[in-house]
Each structure stands twice: as C-alpha cells, then as structure tokens.
N, C-alpha and C positions, 0 to 999 in steps of 0.2 A: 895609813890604817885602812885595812877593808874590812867590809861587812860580808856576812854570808848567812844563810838560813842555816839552824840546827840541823845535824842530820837527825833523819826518825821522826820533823814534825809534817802534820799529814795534814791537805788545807785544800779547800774546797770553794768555788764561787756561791754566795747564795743574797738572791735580794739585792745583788747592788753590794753586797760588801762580802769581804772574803773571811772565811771560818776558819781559824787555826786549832787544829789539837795536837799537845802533846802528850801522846799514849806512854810513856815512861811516870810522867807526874800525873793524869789524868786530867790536864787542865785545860781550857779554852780560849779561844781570842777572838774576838771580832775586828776588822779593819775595816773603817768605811773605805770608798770609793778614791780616797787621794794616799790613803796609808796605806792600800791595797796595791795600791802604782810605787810604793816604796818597794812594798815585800815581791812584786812582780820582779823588779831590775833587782835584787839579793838573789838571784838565779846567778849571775853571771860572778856574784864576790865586787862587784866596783869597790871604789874608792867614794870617802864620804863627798870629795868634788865632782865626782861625774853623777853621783845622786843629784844632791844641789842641781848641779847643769840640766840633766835631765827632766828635773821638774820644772827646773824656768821656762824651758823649749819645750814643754808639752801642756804646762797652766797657762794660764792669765796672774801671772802671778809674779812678784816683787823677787829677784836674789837675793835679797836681806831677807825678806820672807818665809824663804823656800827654805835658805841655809836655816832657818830656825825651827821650821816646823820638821825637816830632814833629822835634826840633832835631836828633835824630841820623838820625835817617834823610832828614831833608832836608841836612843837611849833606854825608853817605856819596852821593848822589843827584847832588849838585854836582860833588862830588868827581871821581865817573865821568862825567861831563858828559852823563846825563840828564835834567837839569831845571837851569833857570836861575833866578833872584835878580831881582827889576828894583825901584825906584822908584815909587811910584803908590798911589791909592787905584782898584779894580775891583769886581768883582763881587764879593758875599759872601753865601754859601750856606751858613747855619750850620745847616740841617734835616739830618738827621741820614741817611745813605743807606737804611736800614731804618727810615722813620719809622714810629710807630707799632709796632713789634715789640717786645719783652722784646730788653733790651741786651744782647749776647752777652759772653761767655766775653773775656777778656784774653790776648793772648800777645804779649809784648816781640817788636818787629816787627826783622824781621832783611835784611839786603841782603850778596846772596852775587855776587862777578864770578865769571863762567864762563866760560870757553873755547869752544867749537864742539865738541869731543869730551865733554866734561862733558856739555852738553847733549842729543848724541848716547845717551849711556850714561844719565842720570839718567834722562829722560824715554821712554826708547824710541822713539825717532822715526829714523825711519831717514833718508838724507842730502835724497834726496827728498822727505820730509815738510816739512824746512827749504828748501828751493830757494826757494820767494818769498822766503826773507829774503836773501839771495844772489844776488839780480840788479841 
C-alpha cells in the first residue's frame, strides 16, 4: 500500500506546525511538528514501511512506536480526506529528511481539524492573509 497527498490540498508552514486546507470541502488541518514530518515524505507516495523507517532514522523514537503513531496519523489523514491509500509498488525514499544530522527530539504526532475562525485566532492572520486559500 502507498500513501500519497490529495491532489488540490494547499498547506503552508506556520508556527512549528503545517496548515492543511482543503478548498473543494472548505476544511482545515493542523499537523504539529512530527505529523508534519509524515505529510513532508507523502510528497514522494512511499510505502507505509519506508514511513515507519523514516521516522525511526530521523526520531528518537521506538519502531514499535513510530509504526503506531505512522498508522494513526495516516489513518486520522484519510479520515479527513487529505491523503489517499492506492495499490502499487513506487518510489521509496527511506533517507531520512535530515540526513546526516543528530536524530531529533520525539513528540507523538497529533492532527487537529479546524475551522476558518480557529485558524484566524490561533495563528493570527488576519482574513486577508488566508484569501488565496479562498478563491
């Protein structure tokens, strides 16, 4: 099985965590900082193993671990219909995205839906700062 991002959804760095919107439903996502390292490598379609791999070689982090917080945030991912599921073998990019660096810090990766006011208020961006996502 590989994952891949939805096409059409538009996502932005903000704060330490990445913003998803998808303009066909109108809806939101926040990814902290380790679920934002999921939807980074859904660039390339991997495989849920080179996910896994990839998180162990760039956390501090357990493979029993990784495989679980990997399953659930691509599961929570589906859920909201930001990333699809397909059949195949693809590309597999199991280098790690900080290669060569000391493996960072662990933090159980988290996927929050948000509204258009939530992300008005959390991020401080005023309506106009969001207008491209909006058209």
């Amino acid at each position: 099985m590989q994952y891949m991002r939805r096409h059409g959804i538009e996502f932005a760095e903000m704060d330490q965590e990445v913003l998803l919107y998808d303009p066909a439903n109108v809806k939101f996502c926040a990814l902290n900082s380790t679920a934002g390292f999921v939807w980074d490598r859904l660039a390339t379609a991997p495989s849920f193993d080179a996910l896994v791999a990839g998180m162990s070689r760039t956390f501090v982090v357990s493979p029993e671990a990784a495989r679980h917080d990997v399953q659930d945030v691509l599961r929570q991912l589906i859920d909201l219909s930001f990333v699809e599921a397909q059949q195949g073998d693809g590309p597999e990019s199991l280098t790690p995205v900080n290669a060569g660096d000391a493996r960072r810090s662990y933090v159980a990766p988290h996927v929050r839906q948000m509204d258009e006011m939530e992300v008005l208020s959390e991020f401080q961006v005023t309506s106009a700062g969001i207008t491209w996502w909006m058209m």
